[in-house]
C-alpha atoms as a printed R data frame, in Angstrom:
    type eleno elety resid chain resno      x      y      z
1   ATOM     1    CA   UNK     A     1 49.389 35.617 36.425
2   ATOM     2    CA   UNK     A     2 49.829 31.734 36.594
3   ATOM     3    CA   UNK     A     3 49.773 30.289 33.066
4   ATOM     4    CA   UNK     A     4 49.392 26.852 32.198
5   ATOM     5    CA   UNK     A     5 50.647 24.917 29.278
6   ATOM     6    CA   UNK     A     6 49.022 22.336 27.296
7   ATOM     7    CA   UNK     A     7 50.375 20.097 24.599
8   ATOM     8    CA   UNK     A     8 49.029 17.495 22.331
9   ATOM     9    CA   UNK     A     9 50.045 14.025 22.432
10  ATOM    10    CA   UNK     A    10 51.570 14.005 19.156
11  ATOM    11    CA   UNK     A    11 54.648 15.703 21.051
12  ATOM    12    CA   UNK     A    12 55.390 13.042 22.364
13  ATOM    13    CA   UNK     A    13 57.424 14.632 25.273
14  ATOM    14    CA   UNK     A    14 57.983 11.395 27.830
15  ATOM    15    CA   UNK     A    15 55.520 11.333 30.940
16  ATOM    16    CA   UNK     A    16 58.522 12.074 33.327
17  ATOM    17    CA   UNK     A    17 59.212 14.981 31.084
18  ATOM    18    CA   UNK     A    18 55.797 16.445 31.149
19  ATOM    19    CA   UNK     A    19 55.203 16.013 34.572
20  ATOM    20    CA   UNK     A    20 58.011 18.013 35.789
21  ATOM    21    CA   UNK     A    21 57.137 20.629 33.566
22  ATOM    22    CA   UNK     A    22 53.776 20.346 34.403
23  ATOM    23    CA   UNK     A    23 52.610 20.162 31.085
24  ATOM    24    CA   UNK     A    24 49.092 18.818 30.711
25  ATOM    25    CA   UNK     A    25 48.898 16.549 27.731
26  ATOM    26    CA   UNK     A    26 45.771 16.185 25.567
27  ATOM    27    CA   UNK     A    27 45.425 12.415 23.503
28  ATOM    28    CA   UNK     A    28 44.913 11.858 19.969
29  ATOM    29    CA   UNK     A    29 43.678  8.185 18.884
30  ATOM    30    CA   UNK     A    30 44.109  5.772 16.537
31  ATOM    31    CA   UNK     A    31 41.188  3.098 15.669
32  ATOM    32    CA   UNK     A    32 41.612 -0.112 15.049
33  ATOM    33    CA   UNK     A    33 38.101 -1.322 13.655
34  ATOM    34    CA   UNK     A    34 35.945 -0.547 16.498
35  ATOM    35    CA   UNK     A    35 38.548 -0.244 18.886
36  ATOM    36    CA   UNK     A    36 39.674  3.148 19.843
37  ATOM    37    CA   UNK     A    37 43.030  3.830 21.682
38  ATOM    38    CA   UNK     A    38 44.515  7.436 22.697
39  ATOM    39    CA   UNK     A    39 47.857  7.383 22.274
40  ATOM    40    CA   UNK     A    40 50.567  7.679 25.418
41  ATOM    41    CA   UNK     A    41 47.687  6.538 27.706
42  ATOM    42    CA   UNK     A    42 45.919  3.162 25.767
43  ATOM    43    CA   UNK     A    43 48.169  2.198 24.069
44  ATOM    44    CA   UNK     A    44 52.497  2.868 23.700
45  ATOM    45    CA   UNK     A    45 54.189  3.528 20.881
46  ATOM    46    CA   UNK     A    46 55.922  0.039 20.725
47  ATOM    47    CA   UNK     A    47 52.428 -1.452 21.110
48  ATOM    48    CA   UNK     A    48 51.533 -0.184 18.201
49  ATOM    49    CA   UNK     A    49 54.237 -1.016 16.064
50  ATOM    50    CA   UNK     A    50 53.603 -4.827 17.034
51  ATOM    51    CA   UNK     A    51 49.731 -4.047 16.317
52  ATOM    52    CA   UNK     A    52 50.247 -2.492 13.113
53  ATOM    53    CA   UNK     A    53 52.267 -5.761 11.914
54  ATOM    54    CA   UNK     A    54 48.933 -8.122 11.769
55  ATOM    55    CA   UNK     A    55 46.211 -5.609 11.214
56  ATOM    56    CA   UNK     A    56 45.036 -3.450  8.602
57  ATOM    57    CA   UNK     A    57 46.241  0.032  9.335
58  ATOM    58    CA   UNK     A    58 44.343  1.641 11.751
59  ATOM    59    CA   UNK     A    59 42.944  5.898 11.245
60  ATOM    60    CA   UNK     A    60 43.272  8.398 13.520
61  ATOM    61    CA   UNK     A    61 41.131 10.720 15.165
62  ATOM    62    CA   UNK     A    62 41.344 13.997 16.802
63  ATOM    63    CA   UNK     A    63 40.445 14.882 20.425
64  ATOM    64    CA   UNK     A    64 36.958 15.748 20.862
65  ATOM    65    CA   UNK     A    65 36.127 19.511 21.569
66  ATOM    66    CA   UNK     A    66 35.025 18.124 24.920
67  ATOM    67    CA   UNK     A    67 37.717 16.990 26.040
68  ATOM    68    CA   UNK     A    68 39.381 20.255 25.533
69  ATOM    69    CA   UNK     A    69 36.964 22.323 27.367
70  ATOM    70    CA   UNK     A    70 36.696 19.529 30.483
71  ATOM    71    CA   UNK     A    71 40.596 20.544 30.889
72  ATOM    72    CA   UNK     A    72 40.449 23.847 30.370
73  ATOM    73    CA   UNK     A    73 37.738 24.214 33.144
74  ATOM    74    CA   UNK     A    74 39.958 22.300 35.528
75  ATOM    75    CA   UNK     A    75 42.978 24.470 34.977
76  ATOM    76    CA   UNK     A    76 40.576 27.600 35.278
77  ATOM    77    CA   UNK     A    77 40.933 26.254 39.278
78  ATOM    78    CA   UNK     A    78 44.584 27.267 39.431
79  ATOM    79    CA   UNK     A    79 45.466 29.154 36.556
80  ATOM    80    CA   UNK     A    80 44.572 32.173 35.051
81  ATOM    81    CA   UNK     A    81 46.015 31.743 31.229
82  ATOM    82    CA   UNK     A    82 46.626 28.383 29.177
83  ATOM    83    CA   UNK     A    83 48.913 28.536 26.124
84  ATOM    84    CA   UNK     A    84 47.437 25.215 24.300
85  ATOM    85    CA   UNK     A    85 50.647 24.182 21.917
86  ATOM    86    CA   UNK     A    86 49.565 21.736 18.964
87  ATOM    87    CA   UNK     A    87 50.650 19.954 16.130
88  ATOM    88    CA   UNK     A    88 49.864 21.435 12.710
89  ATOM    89    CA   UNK     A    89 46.755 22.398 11.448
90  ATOM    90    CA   UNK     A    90 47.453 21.460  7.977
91  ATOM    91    CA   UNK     A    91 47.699 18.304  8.803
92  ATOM    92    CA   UNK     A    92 45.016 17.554 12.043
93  ATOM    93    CA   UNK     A    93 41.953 19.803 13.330
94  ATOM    94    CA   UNK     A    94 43.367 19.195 16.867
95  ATOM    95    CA   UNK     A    95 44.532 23.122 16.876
96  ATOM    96    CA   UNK     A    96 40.941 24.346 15.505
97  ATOM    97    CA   UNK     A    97 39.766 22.134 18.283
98  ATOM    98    CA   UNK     A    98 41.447 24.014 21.188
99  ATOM    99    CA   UNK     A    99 40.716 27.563 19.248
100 ATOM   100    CA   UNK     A   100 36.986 26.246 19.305
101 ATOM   101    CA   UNK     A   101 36.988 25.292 23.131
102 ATOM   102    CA   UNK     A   102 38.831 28.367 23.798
103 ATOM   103    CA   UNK     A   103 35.503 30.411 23.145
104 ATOM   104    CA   UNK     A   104 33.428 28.335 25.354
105 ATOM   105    CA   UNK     A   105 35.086 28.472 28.984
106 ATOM   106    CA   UNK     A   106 35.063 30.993 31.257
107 ATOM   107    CA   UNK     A   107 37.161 31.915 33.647
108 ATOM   108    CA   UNK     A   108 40.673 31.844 32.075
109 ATOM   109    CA   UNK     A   109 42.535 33.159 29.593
110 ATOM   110    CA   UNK     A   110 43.486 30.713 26.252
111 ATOM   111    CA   UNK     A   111 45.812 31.077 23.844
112 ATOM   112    CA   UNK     A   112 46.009 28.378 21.457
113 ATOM   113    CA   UNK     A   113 49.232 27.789 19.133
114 ATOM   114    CA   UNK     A   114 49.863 26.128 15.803
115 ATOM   115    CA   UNK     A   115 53.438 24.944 15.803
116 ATOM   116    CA   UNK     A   116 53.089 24.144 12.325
117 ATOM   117    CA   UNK     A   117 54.632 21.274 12.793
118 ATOM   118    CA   UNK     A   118 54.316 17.690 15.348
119 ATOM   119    CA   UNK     A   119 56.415 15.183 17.326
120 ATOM   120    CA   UNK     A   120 59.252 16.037 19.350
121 ATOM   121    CA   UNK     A   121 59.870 19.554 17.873
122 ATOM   122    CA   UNK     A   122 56.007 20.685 18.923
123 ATOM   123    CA   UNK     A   123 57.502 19.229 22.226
124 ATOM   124    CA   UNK     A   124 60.161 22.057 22.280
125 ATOM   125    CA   UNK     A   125 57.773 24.687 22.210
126 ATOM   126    CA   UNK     A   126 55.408 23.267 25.462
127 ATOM   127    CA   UNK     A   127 58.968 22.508 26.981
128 ATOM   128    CA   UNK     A   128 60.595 26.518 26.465
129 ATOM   129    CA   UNK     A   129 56.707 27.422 27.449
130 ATOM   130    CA   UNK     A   130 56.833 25.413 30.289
131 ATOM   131    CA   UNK     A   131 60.319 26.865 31.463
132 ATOM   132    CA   UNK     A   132 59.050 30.108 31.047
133 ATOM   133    CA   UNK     A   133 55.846 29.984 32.784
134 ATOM   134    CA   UNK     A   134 57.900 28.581 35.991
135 ATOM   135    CA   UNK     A   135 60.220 32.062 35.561
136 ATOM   136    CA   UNK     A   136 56.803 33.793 35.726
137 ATOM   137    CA   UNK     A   137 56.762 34.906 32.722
138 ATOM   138    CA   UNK     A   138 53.151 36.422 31.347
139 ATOM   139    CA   UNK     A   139 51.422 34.124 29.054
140 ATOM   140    CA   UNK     A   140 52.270 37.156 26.064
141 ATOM   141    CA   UNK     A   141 55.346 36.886 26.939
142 ATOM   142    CA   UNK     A   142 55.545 33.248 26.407
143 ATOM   143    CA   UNK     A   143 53.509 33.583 22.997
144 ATOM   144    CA   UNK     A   144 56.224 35.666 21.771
145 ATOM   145    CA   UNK     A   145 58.932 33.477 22.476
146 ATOM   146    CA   UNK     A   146 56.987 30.936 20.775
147 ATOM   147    CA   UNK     A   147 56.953 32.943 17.541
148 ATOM   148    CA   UNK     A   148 60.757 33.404 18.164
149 ATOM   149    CA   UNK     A   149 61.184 29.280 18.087
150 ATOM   150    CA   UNK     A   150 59.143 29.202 14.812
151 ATOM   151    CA   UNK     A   151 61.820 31.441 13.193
152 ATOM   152    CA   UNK     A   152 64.245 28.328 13.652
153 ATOM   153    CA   UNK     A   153 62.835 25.150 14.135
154 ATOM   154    CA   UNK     A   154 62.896 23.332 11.573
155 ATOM   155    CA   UNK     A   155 62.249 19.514 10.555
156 ATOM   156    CA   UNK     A   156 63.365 16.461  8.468
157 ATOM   157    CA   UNK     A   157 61.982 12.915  8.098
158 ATOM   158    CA   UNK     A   158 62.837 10.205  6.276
159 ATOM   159    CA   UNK     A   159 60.278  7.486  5.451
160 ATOM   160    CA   UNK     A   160 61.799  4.182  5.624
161 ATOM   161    CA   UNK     A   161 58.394  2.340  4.155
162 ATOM   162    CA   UNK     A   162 56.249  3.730  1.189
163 ATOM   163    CA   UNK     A   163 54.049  1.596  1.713
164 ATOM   164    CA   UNK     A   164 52.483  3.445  5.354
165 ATOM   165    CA   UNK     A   165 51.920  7.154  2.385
166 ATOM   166    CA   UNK     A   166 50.683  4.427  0.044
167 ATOM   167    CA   UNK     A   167 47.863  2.615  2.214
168 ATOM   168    CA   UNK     A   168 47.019  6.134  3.511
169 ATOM   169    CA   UNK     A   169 46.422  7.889  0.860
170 ATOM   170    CA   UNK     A   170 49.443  9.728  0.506
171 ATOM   171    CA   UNK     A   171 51.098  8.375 -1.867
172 ATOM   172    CA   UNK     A   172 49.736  6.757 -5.213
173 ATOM   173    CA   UNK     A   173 50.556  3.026 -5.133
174 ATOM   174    CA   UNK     A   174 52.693  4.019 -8.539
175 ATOM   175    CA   UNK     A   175 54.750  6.058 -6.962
176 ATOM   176    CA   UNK     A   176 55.261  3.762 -4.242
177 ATOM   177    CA   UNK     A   177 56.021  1.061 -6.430
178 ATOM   178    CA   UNK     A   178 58.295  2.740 -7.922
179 ATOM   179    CA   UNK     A   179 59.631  4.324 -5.203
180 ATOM   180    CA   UNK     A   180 60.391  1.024 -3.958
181 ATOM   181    CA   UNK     A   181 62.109 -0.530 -6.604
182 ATOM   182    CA   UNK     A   182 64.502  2.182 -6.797
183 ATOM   183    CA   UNK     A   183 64.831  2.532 -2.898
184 ATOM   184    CA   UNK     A   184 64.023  5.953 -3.067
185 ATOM   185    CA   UNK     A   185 63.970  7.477  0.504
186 ATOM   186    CA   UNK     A   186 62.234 10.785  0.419
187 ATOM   187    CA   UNK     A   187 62.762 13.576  2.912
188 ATOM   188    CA   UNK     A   188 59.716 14.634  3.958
189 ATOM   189    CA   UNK     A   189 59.583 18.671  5.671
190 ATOM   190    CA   UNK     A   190 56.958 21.102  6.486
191 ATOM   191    CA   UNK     A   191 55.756 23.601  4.207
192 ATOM   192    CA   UNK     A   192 53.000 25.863  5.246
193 ATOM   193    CA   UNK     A   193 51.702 23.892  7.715
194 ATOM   194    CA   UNK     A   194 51.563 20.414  5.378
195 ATOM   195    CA   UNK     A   195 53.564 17.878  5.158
196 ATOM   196    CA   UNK     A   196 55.598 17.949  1.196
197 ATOM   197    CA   UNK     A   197 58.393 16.292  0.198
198 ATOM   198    CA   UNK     A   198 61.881 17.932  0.612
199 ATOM   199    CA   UNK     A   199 64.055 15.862 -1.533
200 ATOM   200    CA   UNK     A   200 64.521 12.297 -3.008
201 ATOM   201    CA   UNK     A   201 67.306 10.292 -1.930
202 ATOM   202    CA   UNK     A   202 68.608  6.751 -3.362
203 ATOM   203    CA   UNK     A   203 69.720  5.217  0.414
204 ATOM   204    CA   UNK     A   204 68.826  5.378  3.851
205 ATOM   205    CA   UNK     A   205 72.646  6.008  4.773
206 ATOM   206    CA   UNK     A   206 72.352  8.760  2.414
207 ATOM   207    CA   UNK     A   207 69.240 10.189  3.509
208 ATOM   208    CA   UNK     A   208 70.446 10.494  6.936
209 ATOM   209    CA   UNK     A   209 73.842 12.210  6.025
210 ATOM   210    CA   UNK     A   210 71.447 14.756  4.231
211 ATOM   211    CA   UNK     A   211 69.714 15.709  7.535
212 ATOM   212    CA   UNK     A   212 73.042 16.047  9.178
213 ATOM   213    CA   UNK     A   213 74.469 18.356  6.254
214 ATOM   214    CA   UNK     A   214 71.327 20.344  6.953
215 ATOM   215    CA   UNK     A   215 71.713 20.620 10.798
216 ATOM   216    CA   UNK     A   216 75.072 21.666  9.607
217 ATOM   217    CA   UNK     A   217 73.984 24.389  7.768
218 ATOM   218    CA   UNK     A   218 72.168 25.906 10.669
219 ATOM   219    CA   UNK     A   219 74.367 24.649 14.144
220 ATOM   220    CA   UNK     A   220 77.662 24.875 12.363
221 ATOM   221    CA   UNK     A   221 77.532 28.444 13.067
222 ATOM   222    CA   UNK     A   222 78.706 27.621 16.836
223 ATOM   223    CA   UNK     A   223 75.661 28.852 18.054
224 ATOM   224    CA   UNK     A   224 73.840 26.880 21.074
225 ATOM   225    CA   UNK     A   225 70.719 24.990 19.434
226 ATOM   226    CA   UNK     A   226 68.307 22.054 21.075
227 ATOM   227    CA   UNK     A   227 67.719 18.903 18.363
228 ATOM   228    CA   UNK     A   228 65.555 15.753 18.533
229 ATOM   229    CA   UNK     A   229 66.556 12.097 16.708
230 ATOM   230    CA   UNK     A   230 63.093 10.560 15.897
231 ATOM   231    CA   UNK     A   231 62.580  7.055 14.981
232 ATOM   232    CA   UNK     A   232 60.132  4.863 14.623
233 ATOM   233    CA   UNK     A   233 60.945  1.946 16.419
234 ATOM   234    CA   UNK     A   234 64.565  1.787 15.954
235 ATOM   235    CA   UNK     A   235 65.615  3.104 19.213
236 ATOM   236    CA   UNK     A   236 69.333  1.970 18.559
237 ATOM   237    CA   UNK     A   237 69.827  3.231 15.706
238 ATOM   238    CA   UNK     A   238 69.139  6.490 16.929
239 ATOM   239    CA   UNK     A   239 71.519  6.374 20.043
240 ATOM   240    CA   UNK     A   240 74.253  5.672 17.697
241 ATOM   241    CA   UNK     A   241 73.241  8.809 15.785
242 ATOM   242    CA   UNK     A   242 73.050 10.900 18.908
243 ATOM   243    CA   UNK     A   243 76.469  9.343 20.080
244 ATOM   244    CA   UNK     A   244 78.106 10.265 16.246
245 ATOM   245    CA   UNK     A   245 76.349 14.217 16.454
246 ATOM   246    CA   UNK     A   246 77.372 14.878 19.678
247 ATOM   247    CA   UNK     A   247 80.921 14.324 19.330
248 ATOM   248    CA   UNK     A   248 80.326 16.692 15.812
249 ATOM   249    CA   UNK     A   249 78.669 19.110 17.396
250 ATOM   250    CA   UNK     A   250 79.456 20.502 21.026
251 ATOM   251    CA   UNK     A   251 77.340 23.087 20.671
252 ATOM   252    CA   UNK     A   252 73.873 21.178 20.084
253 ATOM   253    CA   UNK     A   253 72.129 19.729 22.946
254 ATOM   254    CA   UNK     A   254 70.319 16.334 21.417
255 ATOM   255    CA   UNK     A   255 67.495 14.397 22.833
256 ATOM   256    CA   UNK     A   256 65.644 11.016 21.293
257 ATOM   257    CA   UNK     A   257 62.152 10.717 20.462
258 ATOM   258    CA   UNK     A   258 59.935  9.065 18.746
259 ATOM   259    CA   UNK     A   259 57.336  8.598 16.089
260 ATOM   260    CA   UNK     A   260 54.196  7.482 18.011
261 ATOM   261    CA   UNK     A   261 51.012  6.155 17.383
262 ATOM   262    CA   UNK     A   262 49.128  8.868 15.114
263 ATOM   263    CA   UNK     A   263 52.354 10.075 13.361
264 ATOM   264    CA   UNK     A   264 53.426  6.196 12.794
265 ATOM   265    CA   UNK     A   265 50.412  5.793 11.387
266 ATOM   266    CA   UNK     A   266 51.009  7.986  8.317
267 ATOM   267    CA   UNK     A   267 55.016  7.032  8.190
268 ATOM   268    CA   UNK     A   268 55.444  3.430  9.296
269 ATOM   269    CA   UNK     A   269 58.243  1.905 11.045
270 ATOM   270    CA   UNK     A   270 61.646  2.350 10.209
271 ATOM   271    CA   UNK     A   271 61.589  6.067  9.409
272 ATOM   272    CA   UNK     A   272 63.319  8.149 10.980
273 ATOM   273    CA   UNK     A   273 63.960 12.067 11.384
274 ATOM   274    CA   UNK     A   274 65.383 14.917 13.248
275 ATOM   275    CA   UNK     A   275 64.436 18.581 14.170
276 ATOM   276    CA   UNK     A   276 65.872 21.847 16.235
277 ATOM   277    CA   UNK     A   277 65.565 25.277 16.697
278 ATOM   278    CA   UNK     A   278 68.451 27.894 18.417
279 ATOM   279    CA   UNK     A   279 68.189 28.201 21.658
């Protein structure tokens, strides 16, 4: 059985990346008044960040069912299974989109996947699916590796900007106000599928030592994990960070991603965040 994988675009796993994995890559959009761009292909993720700096901010949008079922069909050519791996579905209908298409293709087998979760650590599961799938691995097989991941990944973001939760919705402008004046930097985690805050902290410097203690709590076992640094358009910042973990922790592999277009949206530039799971 050849299986395929599929991710989202809210991964965010680089072209390069996906292509030798062979991971097919589905686009969300954002909307900028009447103009519509999918992310990764219209329009980059420092594009938007420029965008984002003179216009009102833009909404996102999901892909259309049709869109799902137009690339199932084509992998149907040369595959026999598809394990379609997306970002949350407590916080996008993008899953329920590829669990709706799933039902009207013939001709291969889908499984679609709710990481529970987005960016660069939904990445990790198309990447260990990927890797799997080219070991010829069955696509059940893969699916419960998958649920394996989920027992460890984990996720932690700091917003940088209340203002992005303010202006969409969020956030009450209060809070943010507030929030501001005190330059409160709130962790933000997953919780049953929906983004909820983890904890409040006074300084970005702070806030960032926090996510390390976490990591710490899980990698500091000696154990062998795989960790992303996100940021949202502070690329150097985050190669410092790498530079400063790696020499802490031999044992964790770390990549750099970022926060694109329909994630940036909803956290604005500046914030910043990291995730793993054990290898």
């Amino acid at each position: 059985m050849k299986t395929a994988v599929v991710t989202d675009s809210t991964a965010y796993i680089p072209k390069e990346l996906r292509e030798k994995h062979k991971i097919s890559m589905i686009p969300l959009s954002v909307i900028f008044g009447t103009e519509t761009y999918r992310e990764e292909i219209d329009i980059t993720a420092e594009e938007f960040y420029e965008e984002v700096k003179t216009r009102d901010l833009p909404t996102t949008s999901q892909p259309p069912i049709g869109h799902f079922v137009e690339l199932f069909e084509e992998l149907a050519k040369e595959y026999d299974a598809v394990i379609s791996i997306h970002l949350s579905s407590g916080i996008s209908g993008t899953y329920q989109g590829a669990v709706t298409a799933a039902g009207m293709v013939e001709g291969i087998k889908v499984f679609p996947f709710d990481t529970e979760i987005s960016c660069m650590v939904q990445g990790f599961y198309a990447l260990e699916a990927a890797e799997l799938s080219a070991k010829g691995h069955t696509a059940e097989e893969i699916v419960a590796r998958l649920f394996e991941v989920k027992e460890s990944a984990r996720a932690y973001f700091m917003v940088d900007d209340l203002s992005h939760l303010q202006r969409g919705g969020r956030l009450s402008s209060a809070q943010a106000f507030i929030g501001s004046l005190l330059q409160v930097k709130p962790l933000l985690h997953f919780v049953d599928k929906k983004i909820e805050p983890f904890e409040k902290v006074r300084t970005r410097k702070r806030a960032l030592n926090r996510v390390v203690d976490l990591l710490g709590e899980d990698a500091g076992s000696g154990e062998e994990y795989r960790a992303v640094i996100i940021h949202a358009n502070r690329e150097d910042e985050a190669k410092q960070w790498r530079s400063e973990l790696q020499a802490k922790y031999p044992n964790v592999e770390f990549m750099i991603s970022y926060f694109g277009p329909v994630i940036g949206t909803h956290l604005g530039e500046g914030s910043m965040g990291m995730g793993w799971y054990k290898k």
